[in-house]
C-alpha positions in Angstrom: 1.8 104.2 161.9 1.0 100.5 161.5 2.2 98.7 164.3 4.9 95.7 162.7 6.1 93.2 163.9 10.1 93.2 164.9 11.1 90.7 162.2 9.4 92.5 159.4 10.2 96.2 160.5 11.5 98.1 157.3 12.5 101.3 156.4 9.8 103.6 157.1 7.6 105.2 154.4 4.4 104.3 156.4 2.5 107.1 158.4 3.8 107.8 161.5 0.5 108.2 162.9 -1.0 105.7 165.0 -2.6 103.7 162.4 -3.1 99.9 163.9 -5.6 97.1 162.4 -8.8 98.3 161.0 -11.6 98.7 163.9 -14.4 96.0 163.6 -17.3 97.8 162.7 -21.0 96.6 163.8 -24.0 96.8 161.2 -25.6 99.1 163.9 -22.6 101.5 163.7 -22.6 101.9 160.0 -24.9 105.0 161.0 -22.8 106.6 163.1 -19.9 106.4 160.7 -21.6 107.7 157.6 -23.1 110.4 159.7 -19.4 111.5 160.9 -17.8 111.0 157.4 -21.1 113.5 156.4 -19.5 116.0 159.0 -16.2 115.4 157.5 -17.7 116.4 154.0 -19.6 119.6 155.4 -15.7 120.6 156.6 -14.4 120.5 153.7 -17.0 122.1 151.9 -16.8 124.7 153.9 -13.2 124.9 153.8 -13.5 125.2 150.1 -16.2 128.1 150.2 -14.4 130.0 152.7 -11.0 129.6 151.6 -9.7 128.6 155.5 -7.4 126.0 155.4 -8.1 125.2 159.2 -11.4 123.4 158.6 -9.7 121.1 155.9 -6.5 120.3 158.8 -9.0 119.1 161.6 -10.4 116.6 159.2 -6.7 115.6 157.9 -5.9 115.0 161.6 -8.4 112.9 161.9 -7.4 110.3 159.3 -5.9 107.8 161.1 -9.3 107.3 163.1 -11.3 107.5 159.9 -9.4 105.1 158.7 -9.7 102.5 161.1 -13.5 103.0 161.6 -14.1 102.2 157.2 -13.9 99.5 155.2 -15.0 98.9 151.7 -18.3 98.0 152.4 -19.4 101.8 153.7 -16.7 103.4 151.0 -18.9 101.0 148.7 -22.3 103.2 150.3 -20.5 106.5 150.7 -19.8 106.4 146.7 -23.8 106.3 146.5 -24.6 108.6 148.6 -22.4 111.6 147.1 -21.9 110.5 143.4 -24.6 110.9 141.0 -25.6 107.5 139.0 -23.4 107.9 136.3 -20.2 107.0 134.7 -18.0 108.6 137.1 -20.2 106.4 139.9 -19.5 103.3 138.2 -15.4 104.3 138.1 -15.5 104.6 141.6 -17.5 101.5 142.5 -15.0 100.0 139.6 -12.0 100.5 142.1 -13.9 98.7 144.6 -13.7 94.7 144.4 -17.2 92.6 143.4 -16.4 90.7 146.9 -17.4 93.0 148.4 -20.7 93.3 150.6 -23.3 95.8 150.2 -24.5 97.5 153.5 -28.3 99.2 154.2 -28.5 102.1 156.0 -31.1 105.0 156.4 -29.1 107.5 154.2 -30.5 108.0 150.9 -29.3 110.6 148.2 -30.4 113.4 148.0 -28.3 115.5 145.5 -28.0 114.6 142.2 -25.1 116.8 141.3 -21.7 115.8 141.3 -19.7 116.5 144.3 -16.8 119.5 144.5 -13.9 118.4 143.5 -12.4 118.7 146.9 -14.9 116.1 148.5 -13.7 113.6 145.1 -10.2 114.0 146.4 -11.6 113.2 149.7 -13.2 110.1 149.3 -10.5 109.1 146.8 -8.0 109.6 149.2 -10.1 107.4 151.8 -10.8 104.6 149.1 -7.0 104.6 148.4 -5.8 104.1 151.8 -8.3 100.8 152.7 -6.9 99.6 149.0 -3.4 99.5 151.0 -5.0 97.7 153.8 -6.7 94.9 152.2 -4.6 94.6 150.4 -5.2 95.1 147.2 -2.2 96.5 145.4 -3.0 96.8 141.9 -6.2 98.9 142.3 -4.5 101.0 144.8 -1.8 102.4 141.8 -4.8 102.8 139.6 -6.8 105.0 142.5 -3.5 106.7 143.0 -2.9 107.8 139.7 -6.6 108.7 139.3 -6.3 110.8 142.4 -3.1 112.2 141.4 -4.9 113.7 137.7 -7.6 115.4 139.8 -5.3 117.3 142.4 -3.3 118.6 139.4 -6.3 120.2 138.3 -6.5 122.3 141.5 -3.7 124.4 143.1 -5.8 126.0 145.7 -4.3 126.2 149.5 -7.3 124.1 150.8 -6.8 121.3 148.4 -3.2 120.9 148.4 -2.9 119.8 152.0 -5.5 116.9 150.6 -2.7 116.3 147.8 0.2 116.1 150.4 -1.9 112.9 151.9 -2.4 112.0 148.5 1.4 112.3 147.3 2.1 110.0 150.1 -0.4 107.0 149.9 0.5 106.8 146.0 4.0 106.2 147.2 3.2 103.9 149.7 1.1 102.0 147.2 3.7 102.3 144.5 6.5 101.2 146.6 4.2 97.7 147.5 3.8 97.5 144.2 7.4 97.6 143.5 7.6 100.2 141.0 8.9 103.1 143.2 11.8 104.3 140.4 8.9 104.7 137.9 7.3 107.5 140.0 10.5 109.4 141.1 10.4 111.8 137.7 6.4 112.4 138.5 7.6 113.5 141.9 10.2 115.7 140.8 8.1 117.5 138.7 5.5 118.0 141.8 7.8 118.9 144.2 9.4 122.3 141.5 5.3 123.3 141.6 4.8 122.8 144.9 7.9 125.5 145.2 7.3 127.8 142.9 3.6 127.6 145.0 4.9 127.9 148.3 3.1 125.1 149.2 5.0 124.3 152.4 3.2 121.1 153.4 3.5 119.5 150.0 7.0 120.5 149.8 7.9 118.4 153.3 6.2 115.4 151.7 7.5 115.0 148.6 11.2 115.8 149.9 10.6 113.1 152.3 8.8 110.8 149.7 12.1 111.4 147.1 14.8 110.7 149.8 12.9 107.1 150.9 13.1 106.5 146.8 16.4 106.9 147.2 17.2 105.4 149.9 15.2 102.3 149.0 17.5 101.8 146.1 20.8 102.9 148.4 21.2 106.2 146.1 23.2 108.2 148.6 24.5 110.2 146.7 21.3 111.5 145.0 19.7 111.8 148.5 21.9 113.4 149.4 22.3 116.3 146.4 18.6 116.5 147.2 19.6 117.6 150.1 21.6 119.8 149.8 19.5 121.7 146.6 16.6 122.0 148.8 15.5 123.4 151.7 13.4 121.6 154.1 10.1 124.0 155.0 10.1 125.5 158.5 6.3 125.2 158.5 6.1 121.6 158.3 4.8 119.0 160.7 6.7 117.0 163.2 5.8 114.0 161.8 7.4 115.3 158.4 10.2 116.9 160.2 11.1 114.0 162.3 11.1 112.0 158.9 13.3 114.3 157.0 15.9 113.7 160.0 16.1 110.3 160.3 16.4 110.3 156.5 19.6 113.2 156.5 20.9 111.0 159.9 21.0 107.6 157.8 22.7 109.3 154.4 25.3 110.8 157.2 26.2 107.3 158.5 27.1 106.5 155.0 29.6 108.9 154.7 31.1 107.7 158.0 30.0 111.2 159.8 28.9 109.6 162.6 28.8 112.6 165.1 26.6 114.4 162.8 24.7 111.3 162.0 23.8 110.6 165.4 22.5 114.1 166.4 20.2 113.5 163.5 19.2 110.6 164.8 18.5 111.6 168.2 16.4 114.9 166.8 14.6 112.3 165.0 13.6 110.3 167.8 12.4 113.5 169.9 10.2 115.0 167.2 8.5 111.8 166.8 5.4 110.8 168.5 6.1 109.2 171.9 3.1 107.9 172.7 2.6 106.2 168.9 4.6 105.3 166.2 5.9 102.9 167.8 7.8 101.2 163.9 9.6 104.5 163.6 10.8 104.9 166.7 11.9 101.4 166.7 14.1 101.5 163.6 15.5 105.4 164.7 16.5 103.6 167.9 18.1 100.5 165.9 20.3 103.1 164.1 21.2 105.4 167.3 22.3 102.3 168.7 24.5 101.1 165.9 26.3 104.5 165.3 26.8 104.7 169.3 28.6 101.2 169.1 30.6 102.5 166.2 31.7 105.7 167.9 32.9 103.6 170.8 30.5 104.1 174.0 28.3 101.4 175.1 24.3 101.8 175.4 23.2 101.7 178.6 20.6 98.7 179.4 17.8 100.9 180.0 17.1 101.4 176.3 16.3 98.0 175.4 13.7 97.4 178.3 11.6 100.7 177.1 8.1 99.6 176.5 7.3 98.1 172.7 11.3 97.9 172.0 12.3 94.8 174.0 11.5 92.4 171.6 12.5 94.4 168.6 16.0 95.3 170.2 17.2 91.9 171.6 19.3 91.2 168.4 21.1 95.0 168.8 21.1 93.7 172.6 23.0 90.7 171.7 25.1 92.1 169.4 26.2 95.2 172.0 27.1 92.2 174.5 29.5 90.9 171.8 31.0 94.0 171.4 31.1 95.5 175.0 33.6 91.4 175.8 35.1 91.7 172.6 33.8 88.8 171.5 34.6 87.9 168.1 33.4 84.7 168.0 30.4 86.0 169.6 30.1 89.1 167.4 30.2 86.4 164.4 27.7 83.9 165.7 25.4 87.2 165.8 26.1 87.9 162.1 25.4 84.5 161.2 22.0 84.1 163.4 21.0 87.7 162.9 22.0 88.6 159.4 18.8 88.8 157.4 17.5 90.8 160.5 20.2 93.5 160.1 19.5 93.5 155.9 15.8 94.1 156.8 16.5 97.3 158.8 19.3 98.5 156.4 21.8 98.2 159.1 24.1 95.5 158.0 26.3 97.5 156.4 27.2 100.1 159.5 27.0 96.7 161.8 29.7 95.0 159.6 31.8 98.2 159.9 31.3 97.1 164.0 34.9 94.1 163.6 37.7 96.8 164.2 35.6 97.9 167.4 35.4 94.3 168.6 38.8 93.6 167.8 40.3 96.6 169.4 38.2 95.9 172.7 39.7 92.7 172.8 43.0 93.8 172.2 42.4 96.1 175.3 41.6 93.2 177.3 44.1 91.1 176.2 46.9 94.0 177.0 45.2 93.8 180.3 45.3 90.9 181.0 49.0 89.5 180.2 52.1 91.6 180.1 54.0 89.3 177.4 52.1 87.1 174.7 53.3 85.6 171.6 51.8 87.1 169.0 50.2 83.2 167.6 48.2 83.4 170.9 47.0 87.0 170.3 45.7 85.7 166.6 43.9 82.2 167.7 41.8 84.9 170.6 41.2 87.2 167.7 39.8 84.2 165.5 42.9 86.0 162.8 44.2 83.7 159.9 47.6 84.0 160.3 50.9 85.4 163.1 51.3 88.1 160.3 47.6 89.6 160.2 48.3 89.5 164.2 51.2 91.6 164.2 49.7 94.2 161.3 46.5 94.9 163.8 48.1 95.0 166.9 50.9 97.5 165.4 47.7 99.7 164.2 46.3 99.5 167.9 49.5 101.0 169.5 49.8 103.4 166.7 46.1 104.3 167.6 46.9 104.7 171.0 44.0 101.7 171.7 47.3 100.1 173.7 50.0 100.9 175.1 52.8 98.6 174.0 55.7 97.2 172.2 56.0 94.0 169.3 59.3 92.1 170.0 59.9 91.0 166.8 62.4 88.9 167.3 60.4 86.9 170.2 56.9 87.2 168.1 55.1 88.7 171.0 53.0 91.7 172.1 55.2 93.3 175.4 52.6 95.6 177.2 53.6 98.2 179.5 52.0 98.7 182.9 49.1 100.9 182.8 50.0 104.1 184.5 47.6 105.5 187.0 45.4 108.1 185.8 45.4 110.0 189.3 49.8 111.1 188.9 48.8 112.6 185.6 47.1 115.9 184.9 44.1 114.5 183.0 41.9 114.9 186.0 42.7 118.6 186.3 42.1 119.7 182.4 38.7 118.0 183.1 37.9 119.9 186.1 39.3 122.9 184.4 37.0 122.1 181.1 33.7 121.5 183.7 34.3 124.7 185.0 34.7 126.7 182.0 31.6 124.7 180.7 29.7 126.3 183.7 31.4 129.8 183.7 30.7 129.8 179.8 27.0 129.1 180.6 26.6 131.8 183.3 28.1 134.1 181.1 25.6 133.3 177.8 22.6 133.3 180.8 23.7 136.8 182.0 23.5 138.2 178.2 20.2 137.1 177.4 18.2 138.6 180.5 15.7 140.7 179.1 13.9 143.6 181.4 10.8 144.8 180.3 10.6 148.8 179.9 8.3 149.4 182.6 10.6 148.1 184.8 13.4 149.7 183.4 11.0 153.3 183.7 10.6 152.4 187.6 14.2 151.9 188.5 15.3 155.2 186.6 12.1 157.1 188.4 13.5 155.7 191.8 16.9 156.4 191.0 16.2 160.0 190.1 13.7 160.0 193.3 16.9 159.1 195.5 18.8 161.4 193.6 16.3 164.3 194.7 15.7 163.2 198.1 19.5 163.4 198.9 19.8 166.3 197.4 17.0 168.0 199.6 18.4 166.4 202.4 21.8 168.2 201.5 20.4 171.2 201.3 18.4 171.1 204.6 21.8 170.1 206.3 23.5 173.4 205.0 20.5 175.6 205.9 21.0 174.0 209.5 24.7 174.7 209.3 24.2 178.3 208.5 21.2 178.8 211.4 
């Protein structure tokens, strides 16, 4: 995934792979990364004779690599090398911009013929993915629609894990180009095939690819009958897999199913990479800590000093301060400074929803704190436009149970009652009592699934029976003895 930087982080289409700025690549090393690209090609090609989709994943895997080692200079010498010098050359080098410098190296062709189609898709795919890093936008959509006509063509297994990289990148390159709803019926259509072919992979990416569509254009309620007319492939990646969760987590926050949302979440942020991906693991911690504020428990500090976050997390950290005081000033001053921060990550609208949780902790305090207050003094803390919006939240508090108190209406003050101590009650017992079930419960469910082997189970009953014998002779003996 590309590393971004905190202020531009957006919703994640982009890889999650590792896939930081292009390497710098030295004339003498063109060589060396035309002759690996060659292995790439004798992979595939084998791949394609022998019908084994395993030789077709380890050069897939090694994408992110491939792509940091090219640029369009050796894509420019590649297309030489493997197309013959016709029209279909001069498309390809047509994708490629004039600008761009010619490099000399000791490959010649060879081959006159034109390549499989599996090694077009290839290099297509390649040339479509250093289009995106340039960038050069428009000539990206035209390589991804010319890539998308030749995998139609071709349904075999090998080729369509080439198409699910494919599928993606022309998303990517549509969505820069701003013309992601134009593509959403073209993925529809691919993602019924894909089905009816059982084409797991492909399945994983265009779900994925459809619900950031949505998404993008805050469609939840599409995303979310995608959801629930599909079902997600068990065969698919982590990286795919950890998308499609953070995707489900973020349409549960919308429907204010924030328990659910935020187990999502969290199986989102352990499928993904640990040691990269550092974007998407970003924004899936920017939501966990949102929907942890809304559901009323604090952080702890810990996240925000994790390696790669503590930059991108000091707004959330500000804002958790604000709403750990009950701050509403504060928790404003936030809003204001950190507003087009919040849009950027999609999280406005959940951190707007964050006021009642301010203004309750603050209420808390304030019950705290004084045992009789007018009720003006409550609404000039709470930063409230009149005595009468006051009275209406603090009545919805002790309803609530948030506080424990009484509104002297006659007196225009909040009367709090002492706080009782925890210890007299019987709170402390149910909660030993639930601990202990909790453990008992889990002995129980441990006992059940212990599993013998039947050799073992053969060698108890052969020295139960053996006992069995021996005692019996032993019996016996005793009786003869008797008798004597």
């Amino acid at each position: 995934m590309e590393t971004v930087k905190p202020a531009q982080v957006e919703t994640p289409i982009k890889p999650i792979e590792n896939e930081s700025e292009p390497m710098e690549v030295d004339n003498n090393d063109f060589d060396s990364v035309i002759r690996e690209l060659k292995e790439h090609v004798q992979l595939i090609e084998k791949g394609a004779e022998t019908k084994e989709t395993r030789f077709v994943v380890r050069v897939i895997r090694l994408l992110p690599r491939t792509r940091r080692l090219l640029n369009l200079s050796i894509l420019r010498q590649i297309a030489t090398l493997i197309y013959p010098p016709d029209a279909e050359l001069q498309e390809v080098l047509g994708l490629i911009p004039t600008t761009v410098p010619e490099v000399s190296t000791k490959f010649k062709r060879t081959i006159p013929r034109s390549p499989i189609p599996h090694i077009d898709v290839y290099y297509h795919l390649l040339l479509l993915m250093k289009l995106i890093d340039e960038p050069d936008l428009e000539k990206a959509l035209i390589c991804g629609t010319i890539l998308n006509d030749k995998i139609i063509k071709d349904n075999s297994p090998t080729m369509q894990l080439l198409a699910a990289r494919a599928y993606y990148y022309f998303a990517r390159a549509s969505e820069l180009n701003d013309t992601l709803s134009e593509i959403r019926p073209f993925l529809l259509l691919r993602l019924r095939t894909a089905t009816l072919h059982k084409n797991q992979e492909v399945q994983a990416v265009l779900i994925n690819c459809l619900l950031h569509n949505y998404l993008h254009y805050s469609l939840y309620e599409q995303a979310d009958k995608l959801i629930k007319q599909t079902i997600f492939p068990v065969a698919a990646s982590n990286n795919q897999l950890a998308r499609y969760l953070f995707y489900n987590g973020r349409i549960k926050l919308t429907k204010l199913e924030y328990t659910e949302g935020h187990k999502q979440l969290i199986r989102a942020q352990r499928k993904a990479p640990q040691s990269t991906a550092l974007g998407f693991r970003q924004i899936v911690q920017k939501y966990i800590i949102v929907v942890e504020l809304l559901l009323g428990s604090i952080p702890e500090r810990t996240i925000y000093n994790q390696p790669g976050m503590k930059e991108a997390l000091l707004p959330y950290l500000k804002l958790t301060q604000t709403v750990r005081l009950g701050n509403l000033k504060g928790f404003g001053a936030v809003m204001e400074k950190y507003g087009n921060y919040f849009q950027d990550d999609h999280t406005y609208m959940l951190i707007s929803r964050l006021r009642q949780s301010v203004i309750k902790t603050a209420l808390r305090q304030i019950s705290m704190a004084y045992s009789r207050i007018s009720l003006a003094d409550v609404a000039q803390r709470l930063l409230l436009d009149s005595i009468e919006d006051a009275e209406f939240i603090v009545a919805k508090a002790i309803s609530d149970g948030v506080i424990e108190g009484i509104i002297d209406c006659d007196g225009a003050c909040l009367c709090s009652k002492e706080s009782q101590n925890v210890y007299k009650t019987r709170e402390p017992q149910i909660a030993f009592h639930e601990r202990i079930a909790f453990c008992l419960n889990l002995h129980n469910e441990a006992v059940r699934a212990l599993r013998f082997p039947k050799t073992e189970k053969k060698k108890q009953k052969t020295a139960v029976e053996k006992a069995i014998q021996e005692e019996q002779e032993l019996e016996a003996a005793v009786e003869e003895f008797e008798e004597f």
